[in-house]
C-alpha positions in Angstrom: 75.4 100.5 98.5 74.4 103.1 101.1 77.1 105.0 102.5 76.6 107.5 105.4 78.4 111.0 103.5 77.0 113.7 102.6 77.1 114.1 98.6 79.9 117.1 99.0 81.7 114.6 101.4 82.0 111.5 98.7 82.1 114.0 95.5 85.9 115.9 97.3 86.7 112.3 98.7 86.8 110.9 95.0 87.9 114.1 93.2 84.3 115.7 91.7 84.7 119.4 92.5 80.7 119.5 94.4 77.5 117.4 95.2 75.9 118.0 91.9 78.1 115.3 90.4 77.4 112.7 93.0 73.1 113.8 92.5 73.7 112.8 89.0 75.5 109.6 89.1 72.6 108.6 91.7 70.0 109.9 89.3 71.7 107.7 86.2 72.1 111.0 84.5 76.1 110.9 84.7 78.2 108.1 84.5 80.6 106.8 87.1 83.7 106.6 85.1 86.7 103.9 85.7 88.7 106.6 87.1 86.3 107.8 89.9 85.3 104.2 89.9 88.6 103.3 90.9 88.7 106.4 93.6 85.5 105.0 95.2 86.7 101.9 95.7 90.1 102.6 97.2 87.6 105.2 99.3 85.9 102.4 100.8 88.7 100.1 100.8 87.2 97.5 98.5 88.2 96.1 94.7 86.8 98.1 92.1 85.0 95.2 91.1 83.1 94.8 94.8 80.9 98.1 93.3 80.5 97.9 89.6 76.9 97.7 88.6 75.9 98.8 92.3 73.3 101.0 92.8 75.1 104.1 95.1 73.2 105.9 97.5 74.5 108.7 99.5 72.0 108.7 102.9 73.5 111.2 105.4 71.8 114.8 104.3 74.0 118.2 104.3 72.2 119.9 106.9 
């Protein structure tokens, strides 16, 4: 799922204090847990179970 945020955008939109956070879910290193999970979705305005197992991608850079 490609959404056009920056990673500091999504990460305060679903409660992660920076982009770090967001880098690391991306890179599998951190886990998108069923709270934030539940953040994202209400975020896009979709059912939690629309994203599971989906692949996020942030695509807009910072700069």
């Amino acid at each position: 799922m490609e959404l056009n945020l920056t990673q500091e955008e999504l990460a305060t939109a679903i409660g992660y204090r920076g982009a770090p956070s967001i880098s690391q879910i991306e890179s599998g290193l951190r886990p998108l847990t069923n709270s934030k999970l539940v953040a994202l979705a209400k975020f896009l305005g979709v059912h939690p179970s629309d994203i599971r197992g989906t692949k996020l991608s942030v695509v807009r850079s910072s700069s």
